[in-house]
C-alpha atoms as an extended CHARMM CRD file, in Angstrom:
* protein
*
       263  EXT
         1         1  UNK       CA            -32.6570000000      213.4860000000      -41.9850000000  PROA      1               0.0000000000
         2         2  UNK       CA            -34.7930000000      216.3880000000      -42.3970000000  PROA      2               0.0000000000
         3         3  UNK       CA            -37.1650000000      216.9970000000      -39.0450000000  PROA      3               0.0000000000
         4         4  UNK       CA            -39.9470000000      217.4600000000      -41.5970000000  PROA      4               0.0000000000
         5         5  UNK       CA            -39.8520000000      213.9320000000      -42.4500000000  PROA      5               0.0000000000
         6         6  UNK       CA            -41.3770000000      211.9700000000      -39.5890000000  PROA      6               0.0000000000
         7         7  UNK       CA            -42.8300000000      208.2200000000      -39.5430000000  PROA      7               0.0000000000
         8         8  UNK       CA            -46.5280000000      209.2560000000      -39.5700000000  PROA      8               0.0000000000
         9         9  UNK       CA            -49.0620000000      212.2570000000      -39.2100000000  PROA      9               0.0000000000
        10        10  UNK       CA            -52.7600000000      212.2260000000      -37.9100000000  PROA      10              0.0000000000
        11        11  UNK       CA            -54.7330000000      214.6770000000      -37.3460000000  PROA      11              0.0000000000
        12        12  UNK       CA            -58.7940000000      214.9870000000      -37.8430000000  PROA      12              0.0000000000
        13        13  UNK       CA            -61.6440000000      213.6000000000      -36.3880000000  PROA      13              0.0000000000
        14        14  UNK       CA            -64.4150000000      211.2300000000      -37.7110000000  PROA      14              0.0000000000
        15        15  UNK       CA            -64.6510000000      207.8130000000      -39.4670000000  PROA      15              0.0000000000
        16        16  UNK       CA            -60.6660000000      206.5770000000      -40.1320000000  PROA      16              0.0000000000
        17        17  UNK       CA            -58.9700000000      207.9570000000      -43.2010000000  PROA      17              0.0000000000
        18        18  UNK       CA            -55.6760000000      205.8320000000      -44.3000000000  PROA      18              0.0000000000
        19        19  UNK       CA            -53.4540000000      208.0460000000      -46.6930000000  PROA      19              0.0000000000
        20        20  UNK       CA            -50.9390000000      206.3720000000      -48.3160000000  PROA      20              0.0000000000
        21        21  UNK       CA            -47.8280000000      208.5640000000      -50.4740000000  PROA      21              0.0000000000
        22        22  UNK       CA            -46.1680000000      206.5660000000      -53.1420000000  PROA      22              0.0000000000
        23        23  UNK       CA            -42.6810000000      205.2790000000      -54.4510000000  PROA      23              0.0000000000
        24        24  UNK       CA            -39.7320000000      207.9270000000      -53.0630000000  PROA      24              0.0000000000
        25        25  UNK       CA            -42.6410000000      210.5000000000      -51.4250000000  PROA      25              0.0000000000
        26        26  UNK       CA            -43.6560000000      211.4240000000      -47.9740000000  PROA      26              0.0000000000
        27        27  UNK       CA            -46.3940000000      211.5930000000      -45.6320000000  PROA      27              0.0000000000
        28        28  UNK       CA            -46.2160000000      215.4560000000      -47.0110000000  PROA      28              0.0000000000
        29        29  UNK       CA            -47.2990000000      214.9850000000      -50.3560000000  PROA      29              0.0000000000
        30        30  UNK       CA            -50.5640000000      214.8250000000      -49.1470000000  PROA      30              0.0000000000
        31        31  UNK       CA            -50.3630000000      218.3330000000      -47.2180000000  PROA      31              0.0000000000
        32        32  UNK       CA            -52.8180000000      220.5090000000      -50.0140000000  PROA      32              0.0000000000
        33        33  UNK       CA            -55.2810000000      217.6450000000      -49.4480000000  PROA      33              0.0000000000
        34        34  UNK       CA            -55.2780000000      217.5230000000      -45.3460000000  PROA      34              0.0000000000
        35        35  UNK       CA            -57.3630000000      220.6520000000      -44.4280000000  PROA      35              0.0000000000
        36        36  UNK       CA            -60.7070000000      219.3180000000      -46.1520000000  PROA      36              0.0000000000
        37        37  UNK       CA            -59.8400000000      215.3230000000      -45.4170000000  PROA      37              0.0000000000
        38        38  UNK       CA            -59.4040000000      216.2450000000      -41.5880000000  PROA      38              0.0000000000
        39        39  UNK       CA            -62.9760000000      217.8280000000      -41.1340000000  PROA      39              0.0000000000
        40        40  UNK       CA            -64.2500000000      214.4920000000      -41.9140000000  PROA      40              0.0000000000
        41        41  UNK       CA            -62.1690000000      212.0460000000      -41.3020000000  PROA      41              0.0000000000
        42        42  UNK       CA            -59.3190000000      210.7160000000      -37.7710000000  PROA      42              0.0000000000
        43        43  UNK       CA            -56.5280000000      211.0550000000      -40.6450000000  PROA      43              0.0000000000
        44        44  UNK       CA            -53.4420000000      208.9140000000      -40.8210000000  PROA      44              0.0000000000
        45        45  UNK       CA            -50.9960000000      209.2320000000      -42.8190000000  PROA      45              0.0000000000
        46        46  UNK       CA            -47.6090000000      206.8240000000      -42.2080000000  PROA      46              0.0000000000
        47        47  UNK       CA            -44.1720000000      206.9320000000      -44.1790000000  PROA      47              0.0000000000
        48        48  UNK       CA            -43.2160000000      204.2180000000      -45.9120000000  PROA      48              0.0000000000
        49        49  UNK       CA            -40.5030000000      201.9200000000      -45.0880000000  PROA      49              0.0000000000
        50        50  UNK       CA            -37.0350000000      202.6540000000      -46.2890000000  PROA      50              0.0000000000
        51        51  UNK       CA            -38.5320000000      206.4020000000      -47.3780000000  PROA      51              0.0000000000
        52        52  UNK       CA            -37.8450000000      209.8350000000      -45.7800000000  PROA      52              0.0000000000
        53        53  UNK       CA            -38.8400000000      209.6860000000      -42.2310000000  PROA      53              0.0000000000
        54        54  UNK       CA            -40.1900000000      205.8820000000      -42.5240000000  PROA      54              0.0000000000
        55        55  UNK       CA            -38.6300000000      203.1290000000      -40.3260000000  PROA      55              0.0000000000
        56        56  UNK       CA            -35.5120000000      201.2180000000      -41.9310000000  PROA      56              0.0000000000
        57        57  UNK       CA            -35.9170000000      198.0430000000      -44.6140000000  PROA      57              0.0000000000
        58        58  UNK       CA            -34.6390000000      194.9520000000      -42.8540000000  PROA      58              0.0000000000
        59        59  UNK       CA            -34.0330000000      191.7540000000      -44.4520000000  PROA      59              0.0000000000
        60        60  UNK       CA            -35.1560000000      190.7210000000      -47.8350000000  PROA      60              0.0000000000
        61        61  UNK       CA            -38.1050000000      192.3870000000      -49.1270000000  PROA      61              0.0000000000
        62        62  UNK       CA            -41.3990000000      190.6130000000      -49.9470000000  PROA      62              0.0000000000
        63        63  UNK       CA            -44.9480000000      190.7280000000      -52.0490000000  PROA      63              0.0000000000
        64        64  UNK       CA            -45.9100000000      191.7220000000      -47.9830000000  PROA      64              0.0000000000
        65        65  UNK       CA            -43.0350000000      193.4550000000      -46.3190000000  PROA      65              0.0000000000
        66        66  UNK       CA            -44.8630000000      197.2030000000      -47.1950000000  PROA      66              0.0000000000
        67        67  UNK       CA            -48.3680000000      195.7230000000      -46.6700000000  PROA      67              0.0000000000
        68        68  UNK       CA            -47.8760000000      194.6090000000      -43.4380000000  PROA      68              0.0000000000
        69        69  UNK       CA            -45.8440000000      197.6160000000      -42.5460000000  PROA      69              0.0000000000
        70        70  UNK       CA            -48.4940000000      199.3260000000      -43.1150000000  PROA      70              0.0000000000
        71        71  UNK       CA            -51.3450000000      197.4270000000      -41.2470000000  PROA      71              0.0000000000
        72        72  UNK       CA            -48.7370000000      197.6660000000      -38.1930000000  PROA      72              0.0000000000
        73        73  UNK       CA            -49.5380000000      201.7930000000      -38.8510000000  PROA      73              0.0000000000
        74        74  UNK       CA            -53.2480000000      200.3520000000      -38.1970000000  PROA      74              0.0000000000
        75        75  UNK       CA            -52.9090000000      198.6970000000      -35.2460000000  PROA      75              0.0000000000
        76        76  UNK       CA            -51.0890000000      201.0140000000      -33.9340000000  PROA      76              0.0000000000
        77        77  UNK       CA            -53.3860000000      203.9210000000      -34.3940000000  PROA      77              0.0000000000
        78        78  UNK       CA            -56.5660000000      201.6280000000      -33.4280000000  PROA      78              0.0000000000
        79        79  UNK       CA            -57.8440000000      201.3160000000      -37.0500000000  PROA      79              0.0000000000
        80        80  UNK       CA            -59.1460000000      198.2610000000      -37.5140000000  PROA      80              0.0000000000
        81        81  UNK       CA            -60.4410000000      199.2250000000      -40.9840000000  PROA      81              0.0000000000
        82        82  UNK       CA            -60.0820000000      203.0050000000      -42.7430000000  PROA      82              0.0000000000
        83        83  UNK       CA            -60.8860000000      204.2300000000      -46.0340000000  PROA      83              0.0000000000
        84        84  UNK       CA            -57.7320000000      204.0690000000      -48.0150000000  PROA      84              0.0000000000
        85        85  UNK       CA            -56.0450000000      206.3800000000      -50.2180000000  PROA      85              0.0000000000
        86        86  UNK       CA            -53.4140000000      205.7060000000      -52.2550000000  PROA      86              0.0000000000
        87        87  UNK       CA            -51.0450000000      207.1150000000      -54.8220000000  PROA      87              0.0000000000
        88        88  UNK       CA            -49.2930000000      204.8180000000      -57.0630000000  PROA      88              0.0000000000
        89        89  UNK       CA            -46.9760000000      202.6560000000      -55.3860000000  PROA      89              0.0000000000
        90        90  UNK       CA            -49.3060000000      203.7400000000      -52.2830000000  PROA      90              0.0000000000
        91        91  UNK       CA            -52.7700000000      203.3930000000      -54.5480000000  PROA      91              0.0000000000
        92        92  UNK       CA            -51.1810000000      199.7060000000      -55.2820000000  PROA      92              0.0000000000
        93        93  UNK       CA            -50.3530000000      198.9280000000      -51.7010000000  PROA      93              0.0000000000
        94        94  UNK       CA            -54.3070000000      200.2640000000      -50.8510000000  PROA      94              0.0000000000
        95        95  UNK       CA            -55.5340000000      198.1390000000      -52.7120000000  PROA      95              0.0000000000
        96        96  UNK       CA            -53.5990000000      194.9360000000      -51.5630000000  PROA      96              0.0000000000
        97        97  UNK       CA            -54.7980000000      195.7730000000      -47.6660000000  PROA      97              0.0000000000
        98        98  UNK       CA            -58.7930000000      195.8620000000      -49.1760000000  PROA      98              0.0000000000
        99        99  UNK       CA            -58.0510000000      192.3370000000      -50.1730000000  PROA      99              0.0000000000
       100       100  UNK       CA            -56.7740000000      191.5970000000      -47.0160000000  PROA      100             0.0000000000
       101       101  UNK       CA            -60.2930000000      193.3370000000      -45.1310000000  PROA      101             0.0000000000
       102       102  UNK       CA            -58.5960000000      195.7070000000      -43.9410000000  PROA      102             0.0000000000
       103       103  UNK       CA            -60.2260000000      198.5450000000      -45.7670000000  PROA      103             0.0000000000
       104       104  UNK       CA            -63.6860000000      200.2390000000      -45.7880000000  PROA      104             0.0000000000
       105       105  UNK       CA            -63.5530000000      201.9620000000      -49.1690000000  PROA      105             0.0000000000
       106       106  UNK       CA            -60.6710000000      202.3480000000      -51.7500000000  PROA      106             0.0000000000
       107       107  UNK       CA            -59.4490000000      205.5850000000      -53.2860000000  PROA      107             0.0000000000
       108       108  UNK       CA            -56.6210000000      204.6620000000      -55.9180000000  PROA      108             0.0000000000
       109       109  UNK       CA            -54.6700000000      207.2440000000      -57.8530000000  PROA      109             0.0000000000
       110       110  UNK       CA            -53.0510000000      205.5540000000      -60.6170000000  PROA      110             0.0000000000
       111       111  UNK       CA            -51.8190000000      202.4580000000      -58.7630000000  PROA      111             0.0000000000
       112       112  UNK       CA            -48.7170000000      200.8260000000      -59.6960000000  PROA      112             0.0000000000
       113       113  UNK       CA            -49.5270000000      197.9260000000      -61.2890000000  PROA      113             0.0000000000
       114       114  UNK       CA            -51.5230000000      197.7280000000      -63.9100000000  PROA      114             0.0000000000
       115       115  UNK       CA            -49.2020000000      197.3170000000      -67.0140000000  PROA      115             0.0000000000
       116       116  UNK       CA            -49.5400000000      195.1190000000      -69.6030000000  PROA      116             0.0000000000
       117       117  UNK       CA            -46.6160000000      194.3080000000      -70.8030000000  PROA      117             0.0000000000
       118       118  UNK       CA            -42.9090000000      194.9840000000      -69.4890000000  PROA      118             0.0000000000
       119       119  UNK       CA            -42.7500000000      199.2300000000      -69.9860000000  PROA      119             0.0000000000
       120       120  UNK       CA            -42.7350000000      199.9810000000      -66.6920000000  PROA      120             0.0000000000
       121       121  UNK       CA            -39.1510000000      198.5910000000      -65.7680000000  PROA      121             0.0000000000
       122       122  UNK       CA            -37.6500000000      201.5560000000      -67.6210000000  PROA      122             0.0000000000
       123       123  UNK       CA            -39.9100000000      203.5310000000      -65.9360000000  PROA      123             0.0000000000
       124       124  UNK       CA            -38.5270000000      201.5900000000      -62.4850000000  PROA      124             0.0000000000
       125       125  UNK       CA            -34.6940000000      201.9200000000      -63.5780000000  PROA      125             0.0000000000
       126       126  UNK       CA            -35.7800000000      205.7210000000      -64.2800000000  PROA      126             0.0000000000
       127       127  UNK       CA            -36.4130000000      206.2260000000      -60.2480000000  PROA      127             0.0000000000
       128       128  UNK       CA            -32.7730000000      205.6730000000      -59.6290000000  PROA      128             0.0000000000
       129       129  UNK       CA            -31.5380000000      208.3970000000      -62.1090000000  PROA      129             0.0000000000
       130       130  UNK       CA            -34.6720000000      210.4270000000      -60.4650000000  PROA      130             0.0000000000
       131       131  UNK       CA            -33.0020000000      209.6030000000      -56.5500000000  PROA      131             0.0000000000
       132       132  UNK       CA            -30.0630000000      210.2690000000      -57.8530000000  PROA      132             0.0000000000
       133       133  UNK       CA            -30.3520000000      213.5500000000      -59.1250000000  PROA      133             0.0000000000
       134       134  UNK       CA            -32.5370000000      214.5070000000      -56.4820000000  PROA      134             0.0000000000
       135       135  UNK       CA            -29.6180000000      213.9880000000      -53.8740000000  PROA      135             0.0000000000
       136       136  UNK       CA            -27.5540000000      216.4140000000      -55.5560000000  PROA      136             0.0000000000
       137       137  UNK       CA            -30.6210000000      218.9830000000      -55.7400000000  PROA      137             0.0000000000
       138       138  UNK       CA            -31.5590000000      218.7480000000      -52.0360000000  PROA      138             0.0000000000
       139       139  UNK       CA            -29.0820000000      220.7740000000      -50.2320000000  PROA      139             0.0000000000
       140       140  UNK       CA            -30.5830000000      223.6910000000      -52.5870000000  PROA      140             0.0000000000
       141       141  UNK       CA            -34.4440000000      222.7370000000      -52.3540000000  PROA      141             0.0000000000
       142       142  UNK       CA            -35.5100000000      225.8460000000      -51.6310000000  PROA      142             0.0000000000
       143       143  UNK       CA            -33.6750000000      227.3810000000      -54.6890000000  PROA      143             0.0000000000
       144       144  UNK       CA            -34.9340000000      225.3010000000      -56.9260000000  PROA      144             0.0000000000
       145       145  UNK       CA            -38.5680000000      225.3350000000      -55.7490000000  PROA      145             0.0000000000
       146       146  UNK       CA            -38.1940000000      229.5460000000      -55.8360000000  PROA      146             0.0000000000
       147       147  UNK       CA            -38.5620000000      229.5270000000      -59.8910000000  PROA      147             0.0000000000
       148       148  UNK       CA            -41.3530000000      228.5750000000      -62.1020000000  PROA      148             0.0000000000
       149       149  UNK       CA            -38.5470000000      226.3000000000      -64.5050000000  PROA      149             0.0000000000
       150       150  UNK       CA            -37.0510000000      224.3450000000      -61.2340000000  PROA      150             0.0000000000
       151       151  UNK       CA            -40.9490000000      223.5970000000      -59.8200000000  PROA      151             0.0000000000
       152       152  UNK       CA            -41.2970000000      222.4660000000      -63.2780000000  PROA      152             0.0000000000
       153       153  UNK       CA            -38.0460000000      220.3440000000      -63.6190000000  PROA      153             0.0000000000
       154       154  UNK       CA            -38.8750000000      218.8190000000      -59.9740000000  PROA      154             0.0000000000
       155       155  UNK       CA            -42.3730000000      217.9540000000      -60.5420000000  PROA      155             0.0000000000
       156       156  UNK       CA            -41.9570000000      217.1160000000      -64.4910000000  PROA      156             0.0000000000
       157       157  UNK       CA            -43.1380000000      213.3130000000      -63.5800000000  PROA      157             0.0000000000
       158       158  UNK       CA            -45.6810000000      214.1720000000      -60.9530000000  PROA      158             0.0000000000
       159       159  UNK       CA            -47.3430000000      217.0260000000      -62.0540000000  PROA      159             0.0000000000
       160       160  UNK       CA            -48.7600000000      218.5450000000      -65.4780000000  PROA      160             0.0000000000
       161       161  UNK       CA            -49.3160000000      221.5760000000      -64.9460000000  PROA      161             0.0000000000
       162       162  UNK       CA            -47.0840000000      222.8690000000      -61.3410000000  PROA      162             0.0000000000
       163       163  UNK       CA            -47.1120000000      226.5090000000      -61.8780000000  PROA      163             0.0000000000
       164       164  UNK       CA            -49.6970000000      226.5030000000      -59.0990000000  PROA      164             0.0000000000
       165       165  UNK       CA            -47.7670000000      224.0990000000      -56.7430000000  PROA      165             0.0000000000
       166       166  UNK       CA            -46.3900000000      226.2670000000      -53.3920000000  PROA      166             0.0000000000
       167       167  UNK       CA            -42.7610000000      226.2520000000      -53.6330000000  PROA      167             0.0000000000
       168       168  UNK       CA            -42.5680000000      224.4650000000      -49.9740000000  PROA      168             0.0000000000
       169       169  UNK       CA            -44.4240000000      221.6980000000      -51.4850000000  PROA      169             0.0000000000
       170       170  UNK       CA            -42.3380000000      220.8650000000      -54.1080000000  PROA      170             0.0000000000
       171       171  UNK       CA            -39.0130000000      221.6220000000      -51.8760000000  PROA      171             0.0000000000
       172       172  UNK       CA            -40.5480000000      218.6390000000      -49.8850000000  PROA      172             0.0000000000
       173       173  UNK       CA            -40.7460000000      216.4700000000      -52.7870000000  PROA      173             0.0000000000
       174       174  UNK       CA            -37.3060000000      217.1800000000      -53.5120000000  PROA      174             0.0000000000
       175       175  UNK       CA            -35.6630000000      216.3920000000      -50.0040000000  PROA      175             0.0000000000
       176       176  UNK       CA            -38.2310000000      213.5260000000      -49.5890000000  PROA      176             0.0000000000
       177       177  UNK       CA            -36.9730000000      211.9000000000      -53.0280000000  PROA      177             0.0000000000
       178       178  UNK       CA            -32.9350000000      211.9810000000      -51.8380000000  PROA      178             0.0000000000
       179       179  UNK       CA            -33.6960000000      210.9020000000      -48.4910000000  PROA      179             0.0000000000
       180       180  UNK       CA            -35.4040000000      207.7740000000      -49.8730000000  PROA      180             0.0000000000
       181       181  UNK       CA            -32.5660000000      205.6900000000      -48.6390000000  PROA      181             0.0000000000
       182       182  UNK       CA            -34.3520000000      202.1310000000      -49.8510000000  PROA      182             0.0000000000
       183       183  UNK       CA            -35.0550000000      203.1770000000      -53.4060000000  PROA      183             0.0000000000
       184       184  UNK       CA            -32.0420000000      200.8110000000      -54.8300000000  PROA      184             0.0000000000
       185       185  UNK       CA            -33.2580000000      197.5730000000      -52.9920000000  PROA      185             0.0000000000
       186       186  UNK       CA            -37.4920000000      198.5600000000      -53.5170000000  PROA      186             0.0000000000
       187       187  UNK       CA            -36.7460000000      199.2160000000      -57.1730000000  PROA      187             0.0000000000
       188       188  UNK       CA            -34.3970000000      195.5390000000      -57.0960000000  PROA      188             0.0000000000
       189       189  UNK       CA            -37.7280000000      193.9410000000      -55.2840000000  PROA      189             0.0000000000
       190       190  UNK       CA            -40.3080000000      195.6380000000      -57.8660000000  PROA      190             0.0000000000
       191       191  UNK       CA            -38.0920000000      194.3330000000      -60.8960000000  PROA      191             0.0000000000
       192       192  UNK       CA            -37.9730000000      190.8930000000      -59.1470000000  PROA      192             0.0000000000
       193       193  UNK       CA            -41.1780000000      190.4560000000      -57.7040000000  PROA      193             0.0000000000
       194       194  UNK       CA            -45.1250000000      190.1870000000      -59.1780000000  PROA      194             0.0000000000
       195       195  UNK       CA            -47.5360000000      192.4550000000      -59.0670000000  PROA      195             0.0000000000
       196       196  UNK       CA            -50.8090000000      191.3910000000      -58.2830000000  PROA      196             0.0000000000
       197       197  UNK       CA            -53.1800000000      193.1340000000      -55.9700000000  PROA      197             0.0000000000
       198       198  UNK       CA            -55.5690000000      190.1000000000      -55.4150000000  PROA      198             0.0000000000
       199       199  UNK       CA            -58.5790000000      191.6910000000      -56.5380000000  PROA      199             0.0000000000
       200       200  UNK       CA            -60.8420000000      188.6750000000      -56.1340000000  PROA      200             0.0000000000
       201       201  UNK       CA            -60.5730000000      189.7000000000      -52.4270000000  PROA      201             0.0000000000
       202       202  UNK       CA            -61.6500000000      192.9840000000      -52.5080000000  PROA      202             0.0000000000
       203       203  UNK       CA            -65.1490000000      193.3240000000      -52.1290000000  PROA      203             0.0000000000
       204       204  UNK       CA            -64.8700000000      196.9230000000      -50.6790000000  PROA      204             0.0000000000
       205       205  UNK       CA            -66.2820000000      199.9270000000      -53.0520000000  PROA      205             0.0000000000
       206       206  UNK       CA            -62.9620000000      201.1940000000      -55.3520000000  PROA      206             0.0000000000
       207       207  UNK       CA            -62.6890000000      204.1720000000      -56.7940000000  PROA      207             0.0000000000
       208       208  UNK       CA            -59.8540000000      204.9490000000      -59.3980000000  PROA      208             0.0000000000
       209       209  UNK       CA            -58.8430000000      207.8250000000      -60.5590000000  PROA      209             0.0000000000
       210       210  UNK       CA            -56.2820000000      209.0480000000      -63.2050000000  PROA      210             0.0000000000
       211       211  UNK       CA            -54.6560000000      211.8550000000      -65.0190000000  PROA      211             0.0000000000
       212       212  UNK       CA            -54.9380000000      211.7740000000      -68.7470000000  PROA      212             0.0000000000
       213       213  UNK       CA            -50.9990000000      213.6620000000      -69.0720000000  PROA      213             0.0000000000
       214       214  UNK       CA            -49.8810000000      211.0840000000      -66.2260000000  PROA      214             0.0000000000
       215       215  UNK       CA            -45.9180000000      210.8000000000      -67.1830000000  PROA      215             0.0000000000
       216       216  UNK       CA            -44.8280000000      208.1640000000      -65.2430000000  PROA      216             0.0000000000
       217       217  UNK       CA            -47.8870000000      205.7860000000      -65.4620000000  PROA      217             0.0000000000
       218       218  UNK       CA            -48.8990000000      206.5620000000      -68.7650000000  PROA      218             0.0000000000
       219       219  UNK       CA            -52.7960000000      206.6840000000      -69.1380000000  PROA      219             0.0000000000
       220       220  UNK       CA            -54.3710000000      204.0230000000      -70.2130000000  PROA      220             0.0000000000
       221       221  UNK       CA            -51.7690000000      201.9480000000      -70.8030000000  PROA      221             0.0000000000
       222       222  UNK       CA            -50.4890000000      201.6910000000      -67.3860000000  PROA      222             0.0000000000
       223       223  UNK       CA            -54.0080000000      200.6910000000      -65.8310000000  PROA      223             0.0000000000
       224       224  UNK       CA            -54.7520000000      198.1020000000      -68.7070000000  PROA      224             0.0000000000
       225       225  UNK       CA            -54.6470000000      194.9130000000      -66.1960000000  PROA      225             0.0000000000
       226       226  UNK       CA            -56.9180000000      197.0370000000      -63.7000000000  PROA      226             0.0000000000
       227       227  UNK       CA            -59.2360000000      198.1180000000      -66.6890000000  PROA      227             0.0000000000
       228       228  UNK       CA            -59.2100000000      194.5130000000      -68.6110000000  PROA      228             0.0000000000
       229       229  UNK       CA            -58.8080000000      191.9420000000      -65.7180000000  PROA      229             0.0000000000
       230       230  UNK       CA            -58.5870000000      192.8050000000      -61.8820000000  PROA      230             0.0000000000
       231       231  UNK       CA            -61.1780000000      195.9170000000      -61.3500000000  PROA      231             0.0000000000
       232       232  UNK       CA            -62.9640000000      196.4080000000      -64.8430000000  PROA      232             0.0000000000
       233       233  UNK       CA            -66.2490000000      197.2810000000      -62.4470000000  PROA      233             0.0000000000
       234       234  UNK       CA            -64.4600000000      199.8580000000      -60.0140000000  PROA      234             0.0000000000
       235       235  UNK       CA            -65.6220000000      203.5330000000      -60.1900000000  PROA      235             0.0000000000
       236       236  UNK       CA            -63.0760000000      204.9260000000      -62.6030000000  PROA      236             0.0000000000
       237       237  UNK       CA            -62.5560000000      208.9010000000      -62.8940000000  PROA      237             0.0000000000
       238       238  UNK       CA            -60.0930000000      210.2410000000      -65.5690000000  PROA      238             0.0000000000
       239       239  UNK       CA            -58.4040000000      213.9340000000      -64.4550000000  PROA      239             0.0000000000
       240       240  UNK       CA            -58.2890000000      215.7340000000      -68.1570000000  PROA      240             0.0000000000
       241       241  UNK       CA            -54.8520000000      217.2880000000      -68.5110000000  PROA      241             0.0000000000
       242       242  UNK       CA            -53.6180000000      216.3500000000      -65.0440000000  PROA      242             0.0000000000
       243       243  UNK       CA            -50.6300000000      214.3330000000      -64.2720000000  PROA      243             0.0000000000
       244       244  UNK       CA            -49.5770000000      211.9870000000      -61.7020000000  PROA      244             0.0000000000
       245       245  UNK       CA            -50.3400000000      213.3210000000      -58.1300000000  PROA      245             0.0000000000
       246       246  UNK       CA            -53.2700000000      215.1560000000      -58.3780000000  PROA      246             0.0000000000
       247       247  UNK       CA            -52.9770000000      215.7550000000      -54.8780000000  PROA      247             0.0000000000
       248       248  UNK       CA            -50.2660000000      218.1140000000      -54.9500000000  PROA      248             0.0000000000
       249       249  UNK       CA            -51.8920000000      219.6020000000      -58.8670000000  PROA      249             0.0000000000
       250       250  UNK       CA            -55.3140000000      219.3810000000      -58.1270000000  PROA      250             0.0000000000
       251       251  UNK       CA            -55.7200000000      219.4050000000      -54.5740000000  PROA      251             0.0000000000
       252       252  UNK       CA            -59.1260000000      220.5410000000      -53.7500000000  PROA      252             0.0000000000
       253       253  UNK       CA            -60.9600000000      218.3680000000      -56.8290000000  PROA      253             0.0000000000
       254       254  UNK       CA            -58.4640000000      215.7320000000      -55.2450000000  PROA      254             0.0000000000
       255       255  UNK       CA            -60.1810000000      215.9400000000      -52.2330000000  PROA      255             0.0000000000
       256       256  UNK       CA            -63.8630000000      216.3200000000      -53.3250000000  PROA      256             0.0000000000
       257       257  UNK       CA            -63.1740000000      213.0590000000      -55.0110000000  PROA      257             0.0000000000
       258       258  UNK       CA            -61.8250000000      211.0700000000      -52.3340000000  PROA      258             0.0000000000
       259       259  UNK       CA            -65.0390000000      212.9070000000      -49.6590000000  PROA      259             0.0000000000
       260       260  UNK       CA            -67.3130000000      211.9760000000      -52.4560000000  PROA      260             0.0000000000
       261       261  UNK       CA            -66.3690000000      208.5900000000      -51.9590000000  PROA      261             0.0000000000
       262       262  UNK       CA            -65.5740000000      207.8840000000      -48.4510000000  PROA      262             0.0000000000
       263       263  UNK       CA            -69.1620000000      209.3850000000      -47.5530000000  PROA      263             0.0000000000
């Protein structure tokens, strides 16, 4: 594995700051966003299990396996609560730790989740043939990243608009996507089990926010049961023209919005 990829960064000081990268990403996705988060906030930021740099799956996974993954990261780092920021999968995963107190705020960017109606496992089967192709991509990362039509073939589900995007950034995305070594068995799990993030436990402020030329999570039809049923009241922000990590597109409007918040 890539030394990049490690199980965790923190950096910062201030009030705790839980970032959390979604389905097949890294702790690094959130790089363009770190400078401004860090001034304000003790910043962690922990790899997923089974993902590049993350810990290894083991055993069957579960509605909780991630969660509680996750709230190990926590203890570990002393936070007993954090804001939380998450990115799909991650935003999804955010939200499920605010309904089990473990968060002081909520900063979701287009969670996983919210469909309606049974889209999103083509979109789920799609991640494989992503993985996939990604793997045979990696070795020449750097390459591809180097021209403005392979940062826009890497980032064409992620991103709207990537001419902007360092190269490094989306070379990162690339190796982080092939070394996602638990992508067949999350994507198995995600097919098999439901989705709900138990918003009547939540009771922490949410903010969502989402990019009207989101690709993968299609806006608004992909945040219809967080619109309708689970958080019709949250503080919802849509991103005109802006895809699905506005992190890595939008990284300093990212950040104003999750500071905005978290203060």
């Amino acid at each position: 594995m890539d030394a990049r990829f490690t199980p965790a960064h923190r950096g910062g000081e201030g009030p705790p700051l839980l970032l959390i990268h979604g389905f097949t990403g890294s702790w690094r996705v959130w790089e363009l966003v770190l400078p401004a988060l860090e001034r304000r906030h003790d910043v962690l930021a922990p790899t997923l299990p089974g993902h590049a740099g993350g810990p290894p799956i083991s055993g069957e996974l579960t509605h909780d396996t991630v969660p509680d993954a996750i709230e190990q990261a926590m203890d570990a780092a002393g936070f007993e609560t954090a804001h939380v920021v998450g990115n799909s999968v991650g935003g999804y995963i955010a939200l499920r730790l605010a309904a089990r107190g473990r968060a002081r705020s909520v900063v979701a960017l287009a969670p996983a989740g919210g469909w309606a109606d049974a889209s999103y496992t083509d979109m789920l089967r799609e991640y494989l043939r992503i993985h996939e192709m990604a793997k045979a991509a990696a070795p020449h990362a750097e390459a591809v990243a180097a021209t403005p039509q392979g940062r826009r073939q890497a980032t064409e589900y992620i991103a709207a608009n990537p001419e902007h995007i360092p190269p490094a950034v989306v070379a990162d995305v690339i190796r982080a996507t092939a070394g996602c070594d638990g992508a067949p068995a999350m994507v198995e799990a995600a097919l098999r089990l439901p989705w709900d993030p138990d918003a009547e436990h939540i009771t922490c402020p949410v903010r969502i926010v989402w990019g009207t030329q989101d690709r993968l999570l299609p806006w608004p039809s992909a945040a219809a049961r967080y619109r309708r049923d689970w958080l019709p009241h949250a503080d919802w922000v849509e991103l005109d023209g802006v895809g699905h990590c506005p992190q890595i597109e939008v990284p300093l409007e990212t950040a104003q919005l999750i500071l905005g918040f978290t203060s």
